[in-house]
C-alpha positions as CSV (number, residue, x, y, z in Angstrom):
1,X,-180.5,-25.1,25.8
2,X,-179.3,-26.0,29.1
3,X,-175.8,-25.7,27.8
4,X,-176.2,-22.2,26.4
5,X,-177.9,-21.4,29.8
6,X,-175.0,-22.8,31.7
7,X,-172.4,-21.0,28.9
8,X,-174.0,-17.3,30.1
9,X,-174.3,-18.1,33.6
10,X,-170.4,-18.5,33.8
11,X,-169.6,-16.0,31.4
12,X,-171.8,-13.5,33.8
13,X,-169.9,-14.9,36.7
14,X,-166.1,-14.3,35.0
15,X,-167.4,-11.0,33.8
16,X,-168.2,-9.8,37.3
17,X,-165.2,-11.2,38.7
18,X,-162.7,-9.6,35.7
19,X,-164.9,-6.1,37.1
20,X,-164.5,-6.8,41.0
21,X,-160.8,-7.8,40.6
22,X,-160.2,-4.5,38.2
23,X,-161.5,-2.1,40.9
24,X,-159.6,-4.2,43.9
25,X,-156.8,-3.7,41.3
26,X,-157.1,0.0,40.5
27,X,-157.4,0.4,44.7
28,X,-154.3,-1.7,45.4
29,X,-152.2,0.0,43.0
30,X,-153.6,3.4,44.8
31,X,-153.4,2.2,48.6
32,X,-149.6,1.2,47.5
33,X,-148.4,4.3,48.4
34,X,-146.3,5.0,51.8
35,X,-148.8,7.8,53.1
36,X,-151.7,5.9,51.9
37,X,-150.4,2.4,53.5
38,X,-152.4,2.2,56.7
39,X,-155.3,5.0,54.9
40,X,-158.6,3.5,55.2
41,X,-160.6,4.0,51.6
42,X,-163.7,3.6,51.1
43,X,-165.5,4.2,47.4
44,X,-169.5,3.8,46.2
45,X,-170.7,4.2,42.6
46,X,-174.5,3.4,42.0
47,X,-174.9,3.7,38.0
48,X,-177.8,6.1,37.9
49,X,-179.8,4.6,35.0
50,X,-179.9,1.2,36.4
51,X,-179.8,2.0,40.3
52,X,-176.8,-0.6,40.4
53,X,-173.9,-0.7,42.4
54,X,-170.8,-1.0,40.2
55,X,-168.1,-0.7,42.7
56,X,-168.5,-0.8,46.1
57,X,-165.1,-1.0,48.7
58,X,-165.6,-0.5,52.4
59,X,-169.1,0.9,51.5
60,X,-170.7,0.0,54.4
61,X,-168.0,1.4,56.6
62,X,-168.6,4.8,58.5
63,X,-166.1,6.8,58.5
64,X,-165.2,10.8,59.0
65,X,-167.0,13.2,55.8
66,X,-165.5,16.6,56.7
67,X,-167.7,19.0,54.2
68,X,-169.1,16.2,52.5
69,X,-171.5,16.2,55.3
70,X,-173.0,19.2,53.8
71,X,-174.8,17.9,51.2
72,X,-176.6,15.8,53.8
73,X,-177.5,19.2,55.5
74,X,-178.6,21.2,52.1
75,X,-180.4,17.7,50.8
76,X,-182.5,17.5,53.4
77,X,-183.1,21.4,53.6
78,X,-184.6,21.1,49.7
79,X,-186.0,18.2,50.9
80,X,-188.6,19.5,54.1
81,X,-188.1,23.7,52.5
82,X,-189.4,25.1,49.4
83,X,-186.1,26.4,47.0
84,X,-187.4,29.7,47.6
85,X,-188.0,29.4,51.0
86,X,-186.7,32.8,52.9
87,X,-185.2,34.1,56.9
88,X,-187.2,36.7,57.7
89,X,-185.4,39.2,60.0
90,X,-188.0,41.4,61.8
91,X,-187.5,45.4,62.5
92,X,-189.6,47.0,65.5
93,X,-189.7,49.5,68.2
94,X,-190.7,49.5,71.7
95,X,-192.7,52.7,73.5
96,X,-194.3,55.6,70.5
97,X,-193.2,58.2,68.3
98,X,-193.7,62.0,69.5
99,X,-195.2,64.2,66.8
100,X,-191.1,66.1,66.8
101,X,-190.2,62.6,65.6
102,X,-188.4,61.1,68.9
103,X,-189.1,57.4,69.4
104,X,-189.2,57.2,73.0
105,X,-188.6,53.3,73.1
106,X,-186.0,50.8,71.8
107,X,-185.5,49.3,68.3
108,X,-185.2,45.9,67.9
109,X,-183.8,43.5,65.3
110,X,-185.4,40.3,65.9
111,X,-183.0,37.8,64.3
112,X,-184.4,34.8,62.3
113,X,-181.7,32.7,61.7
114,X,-180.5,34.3,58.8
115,X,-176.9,33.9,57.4
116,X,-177.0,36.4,54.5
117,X,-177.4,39.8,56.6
118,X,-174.5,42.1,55.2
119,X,-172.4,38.5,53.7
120,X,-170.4,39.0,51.0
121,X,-171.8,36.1,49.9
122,X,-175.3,37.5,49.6
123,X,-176.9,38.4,46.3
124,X,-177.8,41.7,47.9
125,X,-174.9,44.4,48.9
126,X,-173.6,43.8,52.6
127,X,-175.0,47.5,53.5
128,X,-178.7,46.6,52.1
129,X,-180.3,45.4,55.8
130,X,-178.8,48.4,57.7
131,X,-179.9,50.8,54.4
132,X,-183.7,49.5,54.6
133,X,-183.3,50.2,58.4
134,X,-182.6,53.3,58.2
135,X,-185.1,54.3,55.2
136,X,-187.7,52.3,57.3
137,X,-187.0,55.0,60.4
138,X,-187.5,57.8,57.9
139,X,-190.5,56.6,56.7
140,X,-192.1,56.5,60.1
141,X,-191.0,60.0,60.7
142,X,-188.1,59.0,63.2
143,X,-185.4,61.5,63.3
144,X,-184.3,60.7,67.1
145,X,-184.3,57.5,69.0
146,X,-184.1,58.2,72.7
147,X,-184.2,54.3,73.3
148,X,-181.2,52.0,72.6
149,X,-180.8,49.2,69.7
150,X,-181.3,45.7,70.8
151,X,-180.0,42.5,68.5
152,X,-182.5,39.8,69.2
153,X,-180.8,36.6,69.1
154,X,-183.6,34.4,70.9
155,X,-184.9,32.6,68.2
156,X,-181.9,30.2,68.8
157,X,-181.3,30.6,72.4
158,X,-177.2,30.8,73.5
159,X,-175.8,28.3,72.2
160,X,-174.4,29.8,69.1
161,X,-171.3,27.0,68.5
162,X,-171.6,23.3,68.4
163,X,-170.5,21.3,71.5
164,X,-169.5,18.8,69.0
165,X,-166.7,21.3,67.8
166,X,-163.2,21.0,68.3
167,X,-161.4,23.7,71.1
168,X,-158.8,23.9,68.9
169,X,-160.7,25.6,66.1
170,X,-163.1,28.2,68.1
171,X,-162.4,31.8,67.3
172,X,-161.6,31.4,64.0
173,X,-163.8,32.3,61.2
174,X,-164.5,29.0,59.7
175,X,-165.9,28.0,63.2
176,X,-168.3,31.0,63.5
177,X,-170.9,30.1,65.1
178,X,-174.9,30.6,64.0
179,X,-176.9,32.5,66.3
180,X,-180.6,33.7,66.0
181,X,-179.2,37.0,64.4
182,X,-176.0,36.9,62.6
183,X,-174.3,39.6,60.7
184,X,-171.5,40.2,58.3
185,X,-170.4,36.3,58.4
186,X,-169.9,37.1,62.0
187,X,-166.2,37.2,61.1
188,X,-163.6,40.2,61.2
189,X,-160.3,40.8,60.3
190,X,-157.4,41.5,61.8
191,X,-154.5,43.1,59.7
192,X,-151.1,42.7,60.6
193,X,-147.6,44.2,59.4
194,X,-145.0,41.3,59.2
195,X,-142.6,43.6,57.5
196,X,-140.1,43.6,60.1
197,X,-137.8,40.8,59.6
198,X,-136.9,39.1,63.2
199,X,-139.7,40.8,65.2
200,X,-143.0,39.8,66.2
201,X,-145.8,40.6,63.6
202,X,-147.7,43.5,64.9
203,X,-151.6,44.3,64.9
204,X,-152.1,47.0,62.6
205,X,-156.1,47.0,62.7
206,X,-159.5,45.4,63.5
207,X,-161.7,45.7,60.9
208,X,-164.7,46.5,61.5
209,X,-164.2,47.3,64.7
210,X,-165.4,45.5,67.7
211,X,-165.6,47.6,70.7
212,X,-164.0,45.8,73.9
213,X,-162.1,43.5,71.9
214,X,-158.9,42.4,73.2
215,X,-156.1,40.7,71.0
216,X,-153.2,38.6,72.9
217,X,-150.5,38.5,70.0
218,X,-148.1,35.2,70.7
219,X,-147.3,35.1,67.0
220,X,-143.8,34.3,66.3
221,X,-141.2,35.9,63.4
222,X,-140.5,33.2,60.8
223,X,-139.5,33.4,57.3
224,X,-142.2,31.4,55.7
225,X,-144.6,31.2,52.2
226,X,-147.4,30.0,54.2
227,X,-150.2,31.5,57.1
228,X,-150.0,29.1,60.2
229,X,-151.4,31.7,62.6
230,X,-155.0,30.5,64.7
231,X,-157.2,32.4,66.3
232,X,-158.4,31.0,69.7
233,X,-161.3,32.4,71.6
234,X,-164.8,31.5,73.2
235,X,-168.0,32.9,72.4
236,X,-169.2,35.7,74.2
237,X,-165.3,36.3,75.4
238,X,-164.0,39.7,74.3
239,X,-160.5,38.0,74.1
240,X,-158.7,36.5,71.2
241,X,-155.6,34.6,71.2
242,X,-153.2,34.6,67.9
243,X,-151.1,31.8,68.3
244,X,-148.2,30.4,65.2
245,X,-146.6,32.0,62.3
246,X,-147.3,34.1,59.1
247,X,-145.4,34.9,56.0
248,X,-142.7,38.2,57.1
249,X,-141.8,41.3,54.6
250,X,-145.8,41.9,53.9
251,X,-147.1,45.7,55.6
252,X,-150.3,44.3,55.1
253,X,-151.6,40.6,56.2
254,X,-154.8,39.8,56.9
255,X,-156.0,36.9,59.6
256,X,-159.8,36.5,59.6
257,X,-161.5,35.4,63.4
258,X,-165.2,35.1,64.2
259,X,-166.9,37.8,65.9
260,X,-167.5,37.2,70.0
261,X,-171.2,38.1,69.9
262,X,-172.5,38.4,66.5
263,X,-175.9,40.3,68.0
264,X,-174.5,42.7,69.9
265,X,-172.2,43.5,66.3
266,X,-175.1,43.6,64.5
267,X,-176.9,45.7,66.8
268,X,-173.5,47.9,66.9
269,X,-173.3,48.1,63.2
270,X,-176.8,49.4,62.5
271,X,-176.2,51.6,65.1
272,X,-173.8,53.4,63.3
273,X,-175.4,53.3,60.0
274,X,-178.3,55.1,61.6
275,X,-176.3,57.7,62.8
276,X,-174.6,58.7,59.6
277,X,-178.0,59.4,58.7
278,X,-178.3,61.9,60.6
279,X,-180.6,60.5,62.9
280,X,-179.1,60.7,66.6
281,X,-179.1,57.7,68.9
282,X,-179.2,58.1,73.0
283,X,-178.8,55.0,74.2
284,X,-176.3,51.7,73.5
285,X,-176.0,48.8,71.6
286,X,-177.0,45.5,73.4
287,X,-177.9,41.8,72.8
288,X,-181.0,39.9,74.0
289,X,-178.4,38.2,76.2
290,X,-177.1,41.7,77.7
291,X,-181.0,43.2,78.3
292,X,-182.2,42.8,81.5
293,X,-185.8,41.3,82.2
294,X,-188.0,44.8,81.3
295,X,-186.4,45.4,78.3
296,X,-186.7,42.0,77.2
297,X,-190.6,41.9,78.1
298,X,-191.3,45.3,76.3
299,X,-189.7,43.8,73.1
300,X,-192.2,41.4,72.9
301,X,-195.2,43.8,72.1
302,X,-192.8,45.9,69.6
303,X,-194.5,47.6,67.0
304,X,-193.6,46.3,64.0
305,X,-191.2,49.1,61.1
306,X,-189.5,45.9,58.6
307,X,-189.8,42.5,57.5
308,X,-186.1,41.7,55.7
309,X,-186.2,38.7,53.8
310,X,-182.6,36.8,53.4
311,X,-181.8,35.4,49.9
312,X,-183.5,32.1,48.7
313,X,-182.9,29.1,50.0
314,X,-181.9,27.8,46.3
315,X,-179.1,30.4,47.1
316,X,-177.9,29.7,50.0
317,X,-177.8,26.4,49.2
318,X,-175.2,26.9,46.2
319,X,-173.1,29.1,48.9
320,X,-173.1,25.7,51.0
321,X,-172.1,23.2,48.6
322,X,-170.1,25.9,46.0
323,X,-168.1,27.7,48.5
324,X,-168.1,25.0,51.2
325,X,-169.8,27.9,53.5
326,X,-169.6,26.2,57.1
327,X,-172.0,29.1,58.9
328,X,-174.5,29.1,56.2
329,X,-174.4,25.0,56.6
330,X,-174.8,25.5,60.2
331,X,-178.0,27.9,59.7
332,X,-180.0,25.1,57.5
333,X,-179.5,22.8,60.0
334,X,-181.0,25.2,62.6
335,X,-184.0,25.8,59.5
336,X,-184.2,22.0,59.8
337,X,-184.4,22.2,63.3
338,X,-187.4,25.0,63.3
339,X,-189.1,22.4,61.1
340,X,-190.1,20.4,64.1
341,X,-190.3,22.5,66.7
342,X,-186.4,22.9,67.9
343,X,-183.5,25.4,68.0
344,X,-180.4,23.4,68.4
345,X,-177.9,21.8,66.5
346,X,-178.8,18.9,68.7
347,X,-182.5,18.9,67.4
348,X,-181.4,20.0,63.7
349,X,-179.1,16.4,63.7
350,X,-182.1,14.6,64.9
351,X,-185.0,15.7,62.3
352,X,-182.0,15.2,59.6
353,X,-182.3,11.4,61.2
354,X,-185.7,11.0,61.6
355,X,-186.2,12.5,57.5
356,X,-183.9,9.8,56.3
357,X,-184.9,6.9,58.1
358,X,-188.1,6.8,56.6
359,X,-186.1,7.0,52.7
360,X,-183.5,5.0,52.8
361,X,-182.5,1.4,53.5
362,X,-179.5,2.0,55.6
363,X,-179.9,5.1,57.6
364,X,-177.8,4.3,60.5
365,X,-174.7,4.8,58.8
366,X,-175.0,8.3,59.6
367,X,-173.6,9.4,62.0
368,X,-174.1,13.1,62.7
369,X,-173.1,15.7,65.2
370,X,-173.3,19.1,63.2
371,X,-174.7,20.6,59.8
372,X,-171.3,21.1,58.4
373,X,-168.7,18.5,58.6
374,X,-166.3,20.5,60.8
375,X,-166.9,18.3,63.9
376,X,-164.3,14.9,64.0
377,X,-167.0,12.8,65.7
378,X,-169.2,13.1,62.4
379,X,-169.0,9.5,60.4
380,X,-170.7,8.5,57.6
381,X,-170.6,5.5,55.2
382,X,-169.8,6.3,51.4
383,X,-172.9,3.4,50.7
384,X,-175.5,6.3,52.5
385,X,-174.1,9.2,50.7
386,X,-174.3,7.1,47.1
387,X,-177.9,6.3,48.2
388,X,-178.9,9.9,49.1
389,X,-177.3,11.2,45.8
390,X,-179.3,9.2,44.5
391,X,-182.6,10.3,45.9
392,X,-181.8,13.6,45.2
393,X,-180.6,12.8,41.5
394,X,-183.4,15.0,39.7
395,X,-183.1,18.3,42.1
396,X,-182.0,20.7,39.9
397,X,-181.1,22.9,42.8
398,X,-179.4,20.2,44.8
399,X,-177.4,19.4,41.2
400,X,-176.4,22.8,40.4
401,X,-175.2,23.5,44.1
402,X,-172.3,21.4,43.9
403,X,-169.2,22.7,41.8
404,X,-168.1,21.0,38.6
405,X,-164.8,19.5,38.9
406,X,-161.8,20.7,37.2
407,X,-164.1,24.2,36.1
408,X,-164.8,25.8,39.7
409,X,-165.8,26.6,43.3
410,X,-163.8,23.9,45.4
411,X,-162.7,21.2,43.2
412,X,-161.4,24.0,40.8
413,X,-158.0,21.5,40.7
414,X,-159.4,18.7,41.2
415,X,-159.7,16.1,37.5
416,X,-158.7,19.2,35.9
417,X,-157.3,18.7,32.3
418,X,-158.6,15.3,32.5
419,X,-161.4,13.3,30.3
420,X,-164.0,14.5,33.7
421,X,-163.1,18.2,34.0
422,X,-166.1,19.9,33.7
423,X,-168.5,16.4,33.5
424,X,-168.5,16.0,37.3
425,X,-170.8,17.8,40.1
426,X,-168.3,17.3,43.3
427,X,-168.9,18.4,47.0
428,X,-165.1,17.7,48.5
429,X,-163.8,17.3,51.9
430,X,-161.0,17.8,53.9
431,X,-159.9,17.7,57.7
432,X,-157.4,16.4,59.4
433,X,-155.9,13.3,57.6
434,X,-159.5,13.2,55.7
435,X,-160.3,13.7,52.0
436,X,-163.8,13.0,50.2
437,X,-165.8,14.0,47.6
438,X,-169.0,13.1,46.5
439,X,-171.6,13.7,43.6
440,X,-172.3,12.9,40.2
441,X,-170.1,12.0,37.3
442,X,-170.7,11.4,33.7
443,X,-168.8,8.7,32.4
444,X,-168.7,7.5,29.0
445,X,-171.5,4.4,29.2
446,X,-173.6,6.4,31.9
447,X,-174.3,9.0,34.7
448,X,-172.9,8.4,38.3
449,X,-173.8,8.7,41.9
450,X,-169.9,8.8,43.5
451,X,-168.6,8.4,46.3
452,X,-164.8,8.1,47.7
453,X,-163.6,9.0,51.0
454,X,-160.1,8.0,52.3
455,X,-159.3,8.7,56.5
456,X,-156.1,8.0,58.3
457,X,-153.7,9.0,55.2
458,X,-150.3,10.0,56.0
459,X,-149.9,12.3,52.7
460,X,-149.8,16.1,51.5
461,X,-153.4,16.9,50.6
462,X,-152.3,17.3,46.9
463,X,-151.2,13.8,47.1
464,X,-154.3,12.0,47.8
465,X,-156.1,13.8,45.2
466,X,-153.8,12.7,42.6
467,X,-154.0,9.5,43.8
468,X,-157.6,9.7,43.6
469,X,-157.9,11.3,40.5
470,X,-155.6,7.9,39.0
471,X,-158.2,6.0,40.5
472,X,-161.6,7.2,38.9
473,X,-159.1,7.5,35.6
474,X,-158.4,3.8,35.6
475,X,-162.1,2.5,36.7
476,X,-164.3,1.3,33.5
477,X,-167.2,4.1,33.6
């Protein structure tokens, strides 16, 4: 008996190693590379049946997500929100309503936070909130507003962009920020003719247009396949910079920048809508940030015309984790934020902390300065995002958010035409010298939790994620 007993216990022991050496092995032969030579990679895979970790290589090491940080941000969303949790934007007026129909007062859109108003990544059309606007003025019998339109922003004070965000990327549209009103993915374009051969791409049009904007064109000629032009520009600042290159012989090509003050546009855009109604506007378009102290004290007794509710939280989570969606990643982290009292990104990161120390066994490996992965100083280890998938393993929502690899969304390319394409549910990654994905993978002897993040690689993007794609090939799943 005790021979038998002995037999198994060294059998289990040569089985584990003959497993431990085999994913050494398969990461050696990866990490052999040039470009990957002095990449740090780190890889967690919890079998989901048996809540076991089968391989496990710098696990415990934090290091940089990029967009992988957003599932953290939507998990934790599903986790304190209901899916079909809504914004609520808030329509009023200021002063009366004259039996001729004049509204001698302001109207106000009091922002909630919401990302989807006019997105083209909204289930409703990007005209619906100014539409119910105006049908919401007809209905009270308003056919003149004598008052001005105010954007109220408040709900989320100034801030608008992280601190945690990189100079470098400001002004353009990945890095728009979220304020308490938002409109139209607070982004615009601007269209340029590169046609000319040997001249400086010229600025064709701003659309929509932005009154008061101010373009400084430093774009140079260059016979190119590929867009290297960035947008530089501070909130609130009515000047943008286009710095680099673009592809020449095109009449039309389109850079897209975030929009300076996304209230003030939103306020600017309903404007107009209600005056191709027909219904005439005296005053201007203005921000909370522009009104001056009255105005602001007026709008706080405003009689109420609209509640507009943004699309469900379900949705906007799949925008997130499908399209990678950085503002509405930066919105649920503000949602989180409201949760416990706060506004800022700051106070967002912090009840994202507080939720997930009391769940899991290693919560200070995150490290977390934003909802959306697009700050540098953001580290995470691989072992806390194979534990939180985890946790979240029978969300339907949270499941169904992420894109199946080698079928769609971001990870269209990635394990395509391979034994995983369409049998993996990936969020990827990918900054500066960063790739990572994470989610869940069917394997042949059971589901996954995975994880597998590489920083510091000296390779083309396409290279890591064929290297990447060998590994999880080669491991015994």
């Amino acid at each position: 008996m005790k021979k038998k007993r002995f037999i198994l216990f060294v059998f289990s022991i040569l089985s584990f190693y003959v497993n431990v050496n085999g994913q050494s092995s398969a990461l050696a032969k990866m990490q052999s590379a040039p470009c990957l030579k002095h990449a740090l990679t780190g890889v967690s895979i919890v079998d989901l049946k048996t809540g076991k970790s089968v391989v496990s290589e710098h696990a415990d090491i934090v290091m940089a997500p990029a967009s992988v940080l957003k599932t953290v941000t939507t998990a934790t969303a599903l986790k304190l929100y209901p899916s079909d949790h809504r914004f609520k934007t808030h329509v009023s007026y200021t002063g009366s309503i004259t039996p001729e129909g004049t509204l001698t007062g302001d109207l106000i859109l009091r922002g909630g936070g919401d990302p989807t108003l006019a997105s083209e990544y909204s289930l409703l059309p990007k005209g619906a909130f100014a539409e119910r606007v105006v049908a919401s003025l007809k209905k009270a019998g308003i056919k003149r507003i004598a008052g001005d339109i105010v954007g109220d922003e408040s709900i989320y004070g100034s801030e608008g962009v992280s601190p945690d965000w990189l100079w470098e990327d400001l002004g353009n549209y990945f890095a728009s920020g979220i304020y308490g009103l938002n409109y139209g993915d607070n982004t615009f374009q601007i269209v340029l003719n590169t046609s000319q051969s040997g001249k400086k791409p010229a600025v064709k049009q701003i659309r929509p247009e932005i009154p008061n904007l101010t373009i400084q064109n430093q774009l140079l000629p260059k016979s190119m396949s590929f867009d290297s032009c960035y947008i530089y520009g501070a909130p609130y600042s009515n000047e943008r910079y286009l710095y680099g290159a673009v592809p020449h012989t095109k009449s039309e090509f389109v850079v897209k920048g975030d929009v300076p003050e996304p209230a003030l546009f939103a306020a600017q855009q309903v404007k107009n809508a209600i005056e191709a109604s027909a219904i005439a506007v005296d005053g201007k378009a203005y921000s909370y940030r522009q009104a001056n102290q009255p105005k602001r004290a007026a709008m706080k007794s405003g009689k109420e015309l609209l509640v507009y509710q943004s699309d469900p939280l379900s949705q906007i989570v799949k925008v997130v984790n499908y399209r990678s969606n950085n503002l509405y990643a930066e919105a649920l982290l503000r949602l989180i934020a409201q949760k416990n009292g706060g506004n800022t990104s700051a106070e967002g990161v912090e009840a994202v902390k507080r939720y997930w120390k009391t769940h899991l066994k290693n919560p200070d490996a995150l490290l977390m300065y934003d909802g959306s992965g697009l700050s540098p100083k953001n580290k995470v280890s691989p072992a806390f995002f194979s534990e939180m998938l985890e946790q979240m393993k029978d969300d339907n929502v949270f499941r169904e958010s992420l894109p199946k690899a080698g079928v769609e969304g971001t990870v269209a390319s990635f394990l395509k035409q391979t034994p995983y394409a369409g049998k993996a549910r990936l969020k990827s990654g990918s900054i500066s010298q960063v790739i990572a994905y994470a989610g869940y993978l069917q394997g042949a002897k059971s589901e996954y939790a995975v994880v597998v993040m590489v920083n510091g690689h000296g390779c083309k993007a396409s290279q890591v994620r064929k290297a990447l794609e060998k590994y999880l090939l080669e491991l015994d799943l």
